[in-house]
C-alpha positions as CSV (number, residue, x, y, z in Angstrom):
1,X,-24.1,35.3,-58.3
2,X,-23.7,33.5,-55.6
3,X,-23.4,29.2,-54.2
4,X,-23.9,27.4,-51.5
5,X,-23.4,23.8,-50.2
6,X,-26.0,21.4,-49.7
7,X,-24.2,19.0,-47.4
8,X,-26.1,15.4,-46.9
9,X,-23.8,13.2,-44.8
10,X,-24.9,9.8,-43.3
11,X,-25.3,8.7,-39.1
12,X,-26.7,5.5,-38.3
13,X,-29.7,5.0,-40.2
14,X,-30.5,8.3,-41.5
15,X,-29.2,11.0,-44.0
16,X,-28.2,14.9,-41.9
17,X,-27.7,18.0,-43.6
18,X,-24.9,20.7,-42.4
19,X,-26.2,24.2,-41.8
20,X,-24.1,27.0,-40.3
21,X,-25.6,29.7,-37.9
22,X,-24.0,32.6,-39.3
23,X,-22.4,35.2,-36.7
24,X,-24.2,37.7,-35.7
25,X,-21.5,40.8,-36.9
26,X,-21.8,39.6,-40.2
27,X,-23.7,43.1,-42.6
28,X,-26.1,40.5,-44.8
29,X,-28.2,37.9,-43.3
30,X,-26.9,37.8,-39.2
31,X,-27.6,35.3,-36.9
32,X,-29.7,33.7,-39.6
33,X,-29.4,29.7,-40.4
34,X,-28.4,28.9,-43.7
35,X,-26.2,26.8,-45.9
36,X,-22.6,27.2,-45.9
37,X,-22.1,30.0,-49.0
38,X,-21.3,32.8,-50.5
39,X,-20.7,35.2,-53.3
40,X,-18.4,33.9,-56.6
41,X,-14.6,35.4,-56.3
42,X,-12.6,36.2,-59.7
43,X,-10.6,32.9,-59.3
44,X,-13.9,30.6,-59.1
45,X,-14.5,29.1,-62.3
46,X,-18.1,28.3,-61.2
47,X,-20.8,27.8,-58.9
48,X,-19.5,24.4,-57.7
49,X,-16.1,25.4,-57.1
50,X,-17.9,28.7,-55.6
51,X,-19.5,26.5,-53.1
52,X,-17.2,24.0,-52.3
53,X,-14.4,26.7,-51.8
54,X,-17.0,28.6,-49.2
55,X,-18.0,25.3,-47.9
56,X,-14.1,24.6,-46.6
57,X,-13.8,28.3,-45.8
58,X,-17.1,28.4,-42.9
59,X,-16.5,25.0,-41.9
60,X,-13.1,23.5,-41.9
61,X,-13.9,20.1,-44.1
62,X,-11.8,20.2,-47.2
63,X,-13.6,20.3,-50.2
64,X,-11.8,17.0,-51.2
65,X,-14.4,15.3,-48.9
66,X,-17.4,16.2,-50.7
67,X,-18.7,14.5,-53.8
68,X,-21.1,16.5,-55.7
69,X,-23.8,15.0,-57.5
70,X,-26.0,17.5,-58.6
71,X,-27.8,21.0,-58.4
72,X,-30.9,22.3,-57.1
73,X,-32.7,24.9,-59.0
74,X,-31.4,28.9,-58.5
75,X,-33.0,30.8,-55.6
76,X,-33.2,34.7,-56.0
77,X,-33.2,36.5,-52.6
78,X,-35.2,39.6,-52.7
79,X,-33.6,41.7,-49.7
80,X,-29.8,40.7,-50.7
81,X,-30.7,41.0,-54.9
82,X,-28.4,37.9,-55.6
83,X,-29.4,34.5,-57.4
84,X,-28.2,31.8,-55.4
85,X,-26.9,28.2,-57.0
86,X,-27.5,25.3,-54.8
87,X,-25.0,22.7,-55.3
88,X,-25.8,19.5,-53.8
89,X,-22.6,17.3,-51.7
90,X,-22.5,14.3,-49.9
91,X,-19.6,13.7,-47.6
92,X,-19.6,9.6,-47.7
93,X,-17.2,9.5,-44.5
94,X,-19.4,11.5,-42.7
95,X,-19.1,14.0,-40.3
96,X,-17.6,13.8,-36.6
97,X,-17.3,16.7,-34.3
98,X,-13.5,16.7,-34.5
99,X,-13.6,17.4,-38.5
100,X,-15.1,21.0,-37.7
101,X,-13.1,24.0,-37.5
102,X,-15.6,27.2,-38.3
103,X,-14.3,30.7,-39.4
104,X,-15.5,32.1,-36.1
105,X,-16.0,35.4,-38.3
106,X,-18.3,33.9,-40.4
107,X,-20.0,31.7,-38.5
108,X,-21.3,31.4,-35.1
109,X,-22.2,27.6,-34.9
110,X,-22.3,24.6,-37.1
111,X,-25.3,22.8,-37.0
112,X,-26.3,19.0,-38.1
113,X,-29.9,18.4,-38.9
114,X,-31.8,15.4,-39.2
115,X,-33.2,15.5,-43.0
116,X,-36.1,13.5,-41.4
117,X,-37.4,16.6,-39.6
118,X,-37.6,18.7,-43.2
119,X,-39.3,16.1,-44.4
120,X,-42.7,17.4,-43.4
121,X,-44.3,20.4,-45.0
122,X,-42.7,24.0,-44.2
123,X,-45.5,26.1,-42.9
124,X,-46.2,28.8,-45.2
125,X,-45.8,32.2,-42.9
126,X,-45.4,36.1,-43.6
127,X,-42.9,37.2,-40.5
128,X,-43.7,40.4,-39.3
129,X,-40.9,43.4,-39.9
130,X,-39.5,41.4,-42.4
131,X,-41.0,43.8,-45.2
132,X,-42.3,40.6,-46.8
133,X,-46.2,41.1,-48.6
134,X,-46.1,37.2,-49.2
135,X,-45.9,34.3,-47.3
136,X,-42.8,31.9,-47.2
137,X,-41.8,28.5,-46.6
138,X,-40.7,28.0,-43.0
139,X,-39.2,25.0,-40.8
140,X,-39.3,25.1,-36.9
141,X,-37.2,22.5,-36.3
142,X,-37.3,20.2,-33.0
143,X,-34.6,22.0,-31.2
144,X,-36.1,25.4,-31.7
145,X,-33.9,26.7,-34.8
146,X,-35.8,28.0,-37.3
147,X,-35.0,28.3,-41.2
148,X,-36.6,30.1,-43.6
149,X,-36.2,32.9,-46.4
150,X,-33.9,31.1,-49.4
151,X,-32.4,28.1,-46.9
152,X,-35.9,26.9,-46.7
153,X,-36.8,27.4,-50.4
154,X,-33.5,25.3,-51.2
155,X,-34.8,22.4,-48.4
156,X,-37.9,22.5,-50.1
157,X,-36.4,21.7,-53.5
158,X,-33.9,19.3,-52.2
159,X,-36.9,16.9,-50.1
160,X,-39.4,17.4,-53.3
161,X,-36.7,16.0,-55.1
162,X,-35.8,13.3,-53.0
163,X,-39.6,12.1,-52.8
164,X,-39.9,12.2,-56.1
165,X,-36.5,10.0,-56.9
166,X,-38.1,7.5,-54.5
167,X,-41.9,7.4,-56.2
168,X,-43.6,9.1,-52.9
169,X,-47.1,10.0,-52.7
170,X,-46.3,12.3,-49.2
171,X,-43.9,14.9,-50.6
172,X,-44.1,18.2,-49.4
């Protein structure tokens, strides 16, 4: 089993989620965007603490920050064989550029993405080489990152349940 972080933080008007661009020497998942996770260590007594201890290890922010308030439903990732719990954090101070400290090991870049760009539909592809006979959710963001795979089944969870908490008609 395994958890990851969905960080929502506020800027200006709008709500931004914190993704990490994992490094690229990494043996599962390299170079790929995601949320800031991992697998559950002996010492975690859960998926929260799982992902808020993973959370402060990839990016620097102490856990402290973070106030969870709730769960998305588990993911299982076909090429990796693990069930992945998202845990859903808001960090109410926000997040400014000096708070950021990534294990350079882990984790090539942090990134900060407007939750208004996921908020249109994923385009459902099947990438080639990926050994995949179905097709996926996938978001091309305006900067040219793409997510996809289990970050962009977990985005698609969080903004269905977002619309839905606010009575919309246009949810993805």
């Amino acid at each position: 089993m395994s958890a990851v972080l969905v960080p929502l933080f506020p800027r200006g008007e709008g709500l931004f989620l914190l993704l990490v661009e994992r490094s690229d020497s990494l043996k599962r998942h390299p170079g790929q965007v995601a949320f800031p996770g991992g697998a559950r260590e002996k010492r975690d007594r859960g998926p929260v603490e799982t992902a808020l201890r993973e959370f402060t290890e990839e990016t620097g922010i102490p856990a402290e920050r973070v106030e969870v308030v709730g769960a998305l439903p588990e993911v299982w990732v076909y090429s990796s064989d693990f069930t992945i719990f998202p845990v859903v954090g808001y960090l109410p101070s926000g997040v400014a550029p000096g708070d950021l400290s990534p294990d350079g090991n882990e984790v090539k870049r942090v990134l900060e993405v407007p939750l208004k760009q996921l908020e249109r539909p994923p385009r459902m592809e099947n990438p080639a080489g990926e050994g995949q006979n179905f097709p996926f959710p996938v978001y091309r963001l305006d900067d040219g990152v793409i997510l996809w795979g289990a970050s962009a089944r977990i985005i698609l969870d969080l903004t269905r349940s977002l619309c839905d908490s606010k009575g919309g008609t246009r949810c993805p």
